[in-house]
Biotite code that builds the C-alpha atoms (Angstrom):
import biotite.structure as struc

atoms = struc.array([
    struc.Atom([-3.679, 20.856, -0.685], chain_id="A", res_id=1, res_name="UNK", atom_name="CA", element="C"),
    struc.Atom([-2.167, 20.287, -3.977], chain_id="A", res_id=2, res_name="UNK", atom_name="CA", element="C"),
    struc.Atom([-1.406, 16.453, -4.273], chain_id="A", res_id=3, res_name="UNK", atom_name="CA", element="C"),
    struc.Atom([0.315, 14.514, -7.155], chain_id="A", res_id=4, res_name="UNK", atom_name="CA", element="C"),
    struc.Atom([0.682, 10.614, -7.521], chain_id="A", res_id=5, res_name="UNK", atom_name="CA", element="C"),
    struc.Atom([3.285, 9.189, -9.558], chain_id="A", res_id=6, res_name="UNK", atom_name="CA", element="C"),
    struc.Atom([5.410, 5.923, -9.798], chain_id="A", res_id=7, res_name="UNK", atom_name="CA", element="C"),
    struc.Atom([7.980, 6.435, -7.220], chain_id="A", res_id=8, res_name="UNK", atom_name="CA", element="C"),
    struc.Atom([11.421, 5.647, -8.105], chain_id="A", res_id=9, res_name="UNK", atom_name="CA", element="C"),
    struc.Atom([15.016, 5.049, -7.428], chain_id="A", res_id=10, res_name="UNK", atom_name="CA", element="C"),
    struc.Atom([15.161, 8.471, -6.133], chain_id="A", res_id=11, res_name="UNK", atom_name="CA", element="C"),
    struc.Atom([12.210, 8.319, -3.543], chain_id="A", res_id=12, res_name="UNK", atom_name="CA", element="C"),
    struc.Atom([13.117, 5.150, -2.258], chain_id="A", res_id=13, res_name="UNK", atom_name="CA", element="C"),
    struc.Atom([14.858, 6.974, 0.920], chain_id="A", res_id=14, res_name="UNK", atom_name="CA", element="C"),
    struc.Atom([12.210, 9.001, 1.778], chain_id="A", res_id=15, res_name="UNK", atom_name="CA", element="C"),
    struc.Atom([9.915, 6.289, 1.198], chain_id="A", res_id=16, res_name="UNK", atom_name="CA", element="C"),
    struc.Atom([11.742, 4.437, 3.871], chain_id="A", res_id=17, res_name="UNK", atom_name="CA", element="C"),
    struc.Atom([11.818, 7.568, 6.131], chain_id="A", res_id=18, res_name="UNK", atom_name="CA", element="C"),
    struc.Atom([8.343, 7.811, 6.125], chain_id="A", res_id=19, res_name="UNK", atom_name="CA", element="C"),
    struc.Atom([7.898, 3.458, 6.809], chain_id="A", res_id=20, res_name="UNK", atom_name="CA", element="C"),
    struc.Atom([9.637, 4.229, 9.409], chain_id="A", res_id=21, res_name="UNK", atom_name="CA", element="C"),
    struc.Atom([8.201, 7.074, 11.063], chain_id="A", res_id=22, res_name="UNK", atom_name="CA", element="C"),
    struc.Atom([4.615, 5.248, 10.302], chain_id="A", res_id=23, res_name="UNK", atom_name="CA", element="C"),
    struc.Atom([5.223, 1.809, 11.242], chain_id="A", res_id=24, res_name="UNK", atom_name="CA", element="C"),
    struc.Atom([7.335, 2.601, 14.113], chain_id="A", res_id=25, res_name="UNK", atom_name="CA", element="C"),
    struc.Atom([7.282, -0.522, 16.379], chain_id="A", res_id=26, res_name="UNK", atom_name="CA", element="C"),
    struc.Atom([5.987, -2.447, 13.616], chain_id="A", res_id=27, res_name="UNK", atom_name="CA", element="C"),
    struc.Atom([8.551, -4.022, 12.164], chain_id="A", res_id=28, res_name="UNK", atom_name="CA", element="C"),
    struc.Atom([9.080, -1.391, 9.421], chain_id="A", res_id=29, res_name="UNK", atom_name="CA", element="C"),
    struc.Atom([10.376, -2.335, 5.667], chain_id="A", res_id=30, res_name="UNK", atom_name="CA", element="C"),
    struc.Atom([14.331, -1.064, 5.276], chain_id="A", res_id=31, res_name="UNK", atom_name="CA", element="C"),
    struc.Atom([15.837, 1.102, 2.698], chain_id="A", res_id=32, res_name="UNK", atom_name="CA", element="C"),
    struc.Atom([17.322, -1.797, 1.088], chain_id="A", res_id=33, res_name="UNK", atom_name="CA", element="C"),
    struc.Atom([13.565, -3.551, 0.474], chain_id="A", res_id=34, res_name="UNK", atom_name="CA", element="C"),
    struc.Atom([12.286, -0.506, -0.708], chain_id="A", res_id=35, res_name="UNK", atom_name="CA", element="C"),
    struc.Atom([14.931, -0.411, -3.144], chain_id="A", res_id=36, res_name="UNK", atom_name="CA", element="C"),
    struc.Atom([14.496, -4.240, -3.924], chain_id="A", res_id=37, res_name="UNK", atom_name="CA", element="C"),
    struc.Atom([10.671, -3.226, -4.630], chain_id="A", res_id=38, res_name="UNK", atom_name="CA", element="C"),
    struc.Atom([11.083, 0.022, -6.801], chain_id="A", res_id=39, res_name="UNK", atom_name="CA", element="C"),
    struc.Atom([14.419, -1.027, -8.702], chain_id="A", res_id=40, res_name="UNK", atom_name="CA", element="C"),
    struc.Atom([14.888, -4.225, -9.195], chain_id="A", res_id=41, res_name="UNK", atom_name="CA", element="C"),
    struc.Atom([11.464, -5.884, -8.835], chain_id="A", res_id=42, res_name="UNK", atom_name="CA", element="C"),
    struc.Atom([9.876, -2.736, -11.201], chain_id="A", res_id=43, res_name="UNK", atom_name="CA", element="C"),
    struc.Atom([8.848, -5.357, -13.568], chain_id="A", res_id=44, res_name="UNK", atom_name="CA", element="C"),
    struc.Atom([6.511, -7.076, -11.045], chain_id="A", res_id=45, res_name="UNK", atom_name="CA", element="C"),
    struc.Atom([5.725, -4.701, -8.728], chain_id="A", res_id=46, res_name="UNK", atom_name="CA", element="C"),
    struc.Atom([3.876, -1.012, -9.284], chain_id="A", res_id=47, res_name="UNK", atom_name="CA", element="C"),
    struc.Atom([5.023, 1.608, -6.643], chain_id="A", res_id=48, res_name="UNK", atom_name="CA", element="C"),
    struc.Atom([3.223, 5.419, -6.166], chain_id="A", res_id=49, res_name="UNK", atom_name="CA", element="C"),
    struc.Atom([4.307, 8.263, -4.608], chain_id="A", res_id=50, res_name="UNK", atom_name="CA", element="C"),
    struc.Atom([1.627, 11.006, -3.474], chain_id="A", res_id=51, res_name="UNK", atom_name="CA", element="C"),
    struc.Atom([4.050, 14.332, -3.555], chain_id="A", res_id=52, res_name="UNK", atom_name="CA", element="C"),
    struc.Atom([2.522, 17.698, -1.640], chain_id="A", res_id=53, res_name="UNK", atom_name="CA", element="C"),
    struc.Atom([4.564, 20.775, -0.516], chain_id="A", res_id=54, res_name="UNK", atom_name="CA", element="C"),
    struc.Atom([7.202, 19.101, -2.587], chain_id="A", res_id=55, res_name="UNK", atom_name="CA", element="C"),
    struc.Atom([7.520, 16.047, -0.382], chain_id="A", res_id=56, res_name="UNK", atom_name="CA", element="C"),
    struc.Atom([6.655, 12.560, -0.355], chain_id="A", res_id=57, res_name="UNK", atom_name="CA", element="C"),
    struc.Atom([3.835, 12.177, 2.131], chain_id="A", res_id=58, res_name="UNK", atom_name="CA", element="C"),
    struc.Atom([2.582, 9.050, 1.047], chain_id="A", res_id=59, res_name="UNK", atom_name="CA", element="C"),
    struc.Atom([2.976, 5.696, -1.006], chain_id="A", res_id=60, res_name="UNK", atom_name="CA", element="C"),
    struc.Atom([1.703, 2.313, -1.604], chain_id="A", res_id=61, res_name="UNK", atom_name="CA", element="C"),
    struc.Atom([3.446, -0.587, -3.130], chain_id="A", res_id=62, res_name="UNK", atom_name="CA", element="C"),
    struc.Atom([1.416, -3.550, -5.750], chain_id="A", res_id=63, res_name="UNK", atom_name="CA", element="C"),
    struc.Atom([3.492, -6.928, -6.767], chain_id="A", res_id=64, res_name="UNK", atom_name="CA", element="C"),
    struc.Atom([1.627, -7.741, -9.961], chain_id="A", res_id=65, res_name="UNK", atom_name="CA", element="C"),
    struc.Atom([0.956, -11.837, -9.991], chain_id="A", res_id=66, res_name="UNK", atom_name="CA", element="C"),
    struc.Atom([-1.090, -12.833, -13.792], chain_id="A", res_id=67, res_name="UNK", atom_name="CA", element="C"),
    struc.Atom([-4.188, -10.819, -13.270], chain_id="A", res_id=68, res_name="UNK", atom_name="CA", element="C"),
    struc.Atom([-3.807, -10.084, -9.592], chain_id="A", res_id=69, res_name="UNK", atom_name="CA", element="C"),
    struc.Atom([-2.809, -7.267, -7.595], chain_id="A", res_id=70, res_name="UNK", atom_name="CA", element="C"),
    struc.Atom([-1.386, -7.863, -3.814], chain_id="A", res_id=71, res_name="UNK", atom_name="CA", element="C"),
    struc.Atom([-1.012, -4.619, -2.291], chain_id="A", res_id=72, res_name="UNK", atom_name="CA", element="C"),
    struc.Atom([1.940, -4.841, 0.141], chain_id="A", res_id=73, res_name="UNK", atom_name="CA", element="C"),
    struc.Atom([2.009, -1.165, 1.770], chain_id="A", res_id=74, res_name="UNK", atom_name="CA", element="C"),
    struc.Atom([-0.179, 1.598, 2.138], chain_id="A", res_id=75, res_name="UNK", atom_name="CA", element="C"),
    struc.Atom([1.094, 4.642, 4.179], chain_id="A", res_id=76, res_name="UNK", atom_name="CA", element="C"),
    struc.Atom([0.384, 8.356, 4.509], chain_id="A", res_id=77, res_name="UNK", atom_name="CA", element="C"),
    struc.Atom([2.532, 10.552, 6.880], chain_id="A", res_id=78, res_name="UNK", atom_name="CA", element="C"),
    struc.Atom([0.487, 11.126, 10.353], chain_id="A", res_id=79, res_name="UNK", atom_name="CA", element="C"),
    struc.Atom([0.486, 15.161, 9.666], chain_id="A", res_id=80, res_name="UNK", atom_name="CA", element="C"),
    struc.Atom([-1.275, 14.308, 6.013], chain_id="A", res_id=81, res_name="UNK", atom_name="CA", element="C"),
    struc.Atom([-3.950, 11.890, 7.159], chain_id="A", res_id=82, res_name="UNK", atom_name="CA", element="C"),
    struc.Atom([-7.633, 12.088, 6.821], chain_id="A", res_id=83, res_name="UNK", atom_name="CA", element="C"),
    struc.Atom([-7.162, 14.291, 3.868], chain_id="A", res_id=84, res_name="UNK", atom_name="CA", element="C"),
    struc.Atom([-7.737, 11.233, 1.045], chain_id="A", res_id=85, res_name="UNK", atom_name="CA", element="C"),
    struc.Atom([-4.537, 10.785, 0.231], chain_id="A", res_id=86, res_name="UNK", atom_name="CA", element="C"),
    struc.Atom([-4.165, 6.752, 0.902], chain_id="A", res_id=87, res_name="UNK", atom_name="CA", element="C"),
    struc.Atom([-7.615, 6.781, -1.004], chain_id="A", res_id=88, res_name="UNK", atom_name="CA", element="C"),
    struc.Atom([-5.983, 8.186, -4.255], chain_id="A", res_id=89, res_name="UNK", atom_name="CA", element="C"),
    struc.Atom([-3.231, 5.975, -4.103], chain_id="A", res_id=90, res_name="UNK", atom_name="CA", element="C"),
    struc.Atom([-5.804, 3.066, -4.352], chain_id="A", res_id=91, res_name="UNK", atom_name="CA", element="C"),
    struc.Atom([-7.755, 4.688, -6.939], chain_id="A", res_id=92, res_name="UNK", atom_name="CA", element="C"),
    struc.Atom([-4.701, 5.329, -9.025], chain_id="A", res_id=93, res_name="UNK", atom_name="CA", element="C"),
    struc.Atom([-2.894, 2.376, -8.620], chain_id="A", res_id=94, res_name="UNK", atom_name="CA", element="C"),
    struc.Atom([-6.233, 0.151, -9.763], chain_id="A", res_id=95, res_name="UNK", atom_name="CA", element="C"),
    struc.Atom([-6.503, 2.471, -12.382], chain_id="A", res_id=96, res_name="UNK", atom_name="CA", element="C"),
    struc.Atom([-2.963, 1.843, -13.592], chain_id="A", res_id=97, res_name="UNK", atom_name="CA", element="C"),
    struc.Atom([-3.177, -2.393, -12.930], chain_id="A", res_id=98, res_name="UNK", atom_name="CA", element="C"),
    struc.Atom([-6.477, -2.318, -14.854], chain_id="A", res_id=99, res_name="UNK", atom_name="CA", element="C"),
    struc.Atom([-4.882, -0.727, -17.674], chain_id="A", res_id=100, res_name="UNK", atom_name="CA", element="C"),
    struc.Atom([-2.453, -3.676, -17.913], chain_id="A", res_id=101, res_name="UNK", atom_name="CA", element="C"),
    struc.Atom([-4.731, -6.539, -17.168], chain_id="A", res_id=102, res_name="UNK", atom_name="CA", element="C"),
    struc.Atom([-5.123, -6.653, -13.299], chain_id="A", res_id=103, res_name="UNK", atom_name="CA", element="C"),
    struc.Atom([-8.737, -7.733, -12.519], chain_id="A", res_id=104, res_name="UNK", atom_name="CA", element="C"),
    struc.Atom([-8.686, -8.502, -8.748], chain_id="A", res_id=105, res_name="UNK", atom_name="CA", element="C"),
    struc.Atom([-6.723, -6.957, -5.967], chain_id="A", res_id=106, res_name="UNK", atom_name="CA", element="C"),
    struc.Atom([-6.202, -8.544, -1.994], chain_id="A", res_id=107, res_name="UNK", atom_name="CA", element="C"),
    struc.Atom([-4.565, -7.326, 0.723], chain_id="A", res_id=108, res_name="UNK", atom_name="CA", element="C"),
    struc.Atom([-4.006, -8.177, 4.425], chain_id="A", res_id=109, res_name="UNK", atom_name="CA", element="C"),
    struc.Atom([-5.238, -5.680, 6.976], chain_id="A", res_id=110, res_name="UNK", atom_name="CA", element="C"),
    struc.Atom([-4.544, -5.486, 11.275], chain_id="A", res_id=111, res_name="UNK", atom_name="CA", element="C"),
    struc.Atom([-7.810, -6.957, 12.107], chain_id="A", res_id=112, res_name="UNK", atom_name="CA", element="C"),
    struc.Atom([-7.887, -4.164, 14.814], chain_id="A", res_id=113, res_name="UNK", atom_name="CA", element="C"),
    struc.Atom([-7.000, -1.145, 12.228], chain_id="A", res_id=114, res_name="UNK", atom_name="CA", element="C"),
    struc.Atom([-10.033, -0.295, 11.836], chain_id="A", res_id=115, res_name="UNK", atom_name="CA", element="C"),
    struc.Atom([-9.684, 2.618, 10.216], chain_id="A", res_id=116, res_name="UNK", atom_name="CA", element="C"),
    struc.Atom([-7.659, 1.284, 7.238], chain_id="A", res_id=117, res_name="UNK", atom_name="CA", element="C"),
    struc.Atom([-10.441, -1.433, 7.183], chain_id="A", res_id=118, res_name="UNK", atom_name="CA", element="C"),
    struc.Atom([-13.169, 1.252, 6.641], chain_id="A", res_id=119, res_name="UNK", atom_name="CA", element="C"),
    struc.Atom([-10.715, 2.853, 3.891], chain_id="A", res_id=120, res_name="UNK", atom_name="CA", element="C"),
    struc.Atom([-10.276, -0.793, 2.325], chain_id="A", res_id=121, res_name="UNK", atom_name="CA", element="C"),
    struc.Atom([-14.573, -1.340, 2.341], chain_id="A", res_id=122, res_name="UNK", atom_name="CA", element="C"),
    struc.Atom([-15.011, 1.738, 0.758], chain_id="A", res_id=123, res_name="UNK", atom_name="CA", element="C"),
    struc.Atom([-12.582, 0.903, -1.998], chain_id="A", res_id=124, res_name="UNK", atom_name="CA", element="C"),
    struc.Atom([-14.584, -1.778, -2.772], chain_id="A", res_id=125, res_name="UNK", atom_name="CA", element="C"),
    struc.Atom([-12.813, -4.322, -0.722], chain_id="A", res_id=126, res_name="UNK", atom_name="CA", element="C"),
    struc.Atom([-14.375, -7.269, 1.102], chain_id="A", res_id=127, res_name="UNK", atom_name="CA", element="C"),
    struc.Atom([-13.085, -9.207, 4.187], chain_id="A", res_id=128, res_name="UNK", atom_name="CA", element="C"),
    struc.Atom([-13.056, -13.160, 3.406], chain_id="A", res_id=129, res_name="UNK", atom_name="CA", element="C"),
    struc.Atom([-10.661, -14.410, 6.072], chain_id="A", res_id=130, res_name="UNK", atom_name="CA", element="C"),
    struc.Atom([-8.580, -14.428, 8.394], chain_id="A", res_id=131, res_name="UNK", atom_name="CA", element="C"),
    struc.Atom([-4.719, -15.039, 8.362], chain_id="A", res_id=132, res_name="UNK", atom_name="CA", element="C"),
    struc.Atom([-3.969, -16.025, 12.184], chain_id="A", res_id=133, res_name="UNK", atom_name="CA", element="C"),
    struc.Atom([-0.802, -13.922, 14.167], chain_id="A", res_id=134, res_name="UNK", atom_name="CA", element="C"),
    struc.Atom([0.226, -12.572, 10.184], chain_id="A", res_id=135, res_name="UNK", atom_name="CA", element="C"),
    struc.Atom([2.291, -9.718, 11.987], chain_id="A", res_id=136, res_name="UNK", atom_name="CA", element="C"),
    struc.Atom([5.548, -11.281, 13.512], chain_id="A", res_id=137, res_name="UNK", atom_name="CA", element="C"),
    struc.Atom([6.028, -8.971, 15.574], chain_id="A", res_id=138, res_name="UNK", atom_name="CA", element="C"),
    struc.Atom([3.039, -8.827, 18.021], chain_id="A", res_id=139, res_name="UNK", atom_name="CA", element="C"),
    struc.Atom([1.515, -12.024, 16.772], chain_id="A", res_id=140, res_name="UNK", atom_name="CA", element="C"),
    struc.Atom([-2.040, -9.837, 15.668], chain_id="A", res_id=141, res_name="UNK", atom_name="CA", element="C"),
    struc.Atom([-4.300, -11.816, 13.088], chain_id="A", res_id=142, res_name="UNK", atom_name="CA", element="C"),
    struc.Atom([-4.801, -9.799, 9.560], chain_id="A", res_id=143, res_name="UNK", atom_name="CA", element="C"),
    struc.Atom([-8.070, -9.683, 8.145], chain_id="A", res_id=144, res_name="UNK", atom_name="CA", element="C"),
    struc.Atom([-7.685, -11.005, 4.211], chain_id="A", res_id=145, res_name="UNK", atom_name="CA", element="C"),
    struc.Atom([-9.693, -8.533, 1.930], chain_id="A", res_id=146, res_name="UNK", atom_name="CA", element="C"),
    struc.Atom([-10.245, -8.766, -1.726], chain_id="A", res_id=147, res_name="UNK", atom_name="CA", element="C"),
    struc.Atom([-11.587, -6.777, -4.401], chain_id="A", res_id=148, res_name="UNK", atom_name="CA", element="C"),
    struc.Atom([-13.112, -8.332, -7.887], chain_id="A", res_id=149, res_name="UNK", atom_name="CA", element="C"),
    struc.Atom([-12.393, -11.545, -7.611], chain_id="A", res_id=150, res_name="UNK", atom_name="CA", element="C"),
    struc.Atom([-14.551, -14.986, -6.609], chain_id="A", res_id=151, res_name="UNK", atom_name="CA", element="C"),
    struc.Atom([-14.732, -16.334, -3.366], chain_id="A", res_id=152, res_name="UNK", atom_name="CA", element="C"),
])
């Protein structure tokens, strides 16, 4: 598979909603117009990638940029292009591109029952330190808080 990451913009934010949508379906997915909010407006805070293969978006991950701290806000990969390390380079790219501009620490909340995305997280480098009780609105599930490089 030939993958490339790059900073999505204006023009992605569509698909990027597309494919929200098609992976968070029933989850209370993000809309076209947050996506937009992220990428266009908010580009000066926030860092957003786009992993492009057979000349499609098939995955992204969003970053708001706080001092020296990264909070990842999405990680997705469409279900036909999973388990082929494509929400791992994401990661790997996008804490290679925070570093680079002063980003020492990075958190993120996790389904406590995603265990999958947990494992992902862990081998990142990321470390479970709490718990945030019914964090997802919509079904009232607890998210595991996770960190990476930074003092707990």
């Amino acid at each position: 598979m030939d993958l490339k990451i790059r900073r999505a913009e204006e023009k992605d934010v569509q698909a990027i909603a597309e494919l929200e949508a098609v992976c968070f379906k029933g989850e209370d997915p993000w809309s076209e117009g947050a996506f937009f909010n992220e990428i266009v407006e908010n580009a000066d805070k926030t860092l957003y990638l786009a992993a492009i293969s057979d000349d499609r978006i098939v995955g992204y991950m969003g970053v708001w940029r706080i001092l020296d701290e990264g909070h990842i806000t999405n990680v997705a990969v469409d279900p036909a292009y999973r388990r082929q390390h494509i929400a791992e380079a994401l990661i790997s790219e996008m804490i290679r591109l925070t570093s680079e501009g002063g980003t020492s620490s990075w958190t993120l909340e996790a389904r406590v029952d995603n265990e999958p995305a947990i494992k992902l997280y862990e081998k990142m480098g990321f470390t479970g330190v709490g718990v945030r009780p019914g964090y997802y609105e919509y079904d009232g599930t607890d998210a595991l808080i996770m960190w990476k490089g930074h003092e707990v």
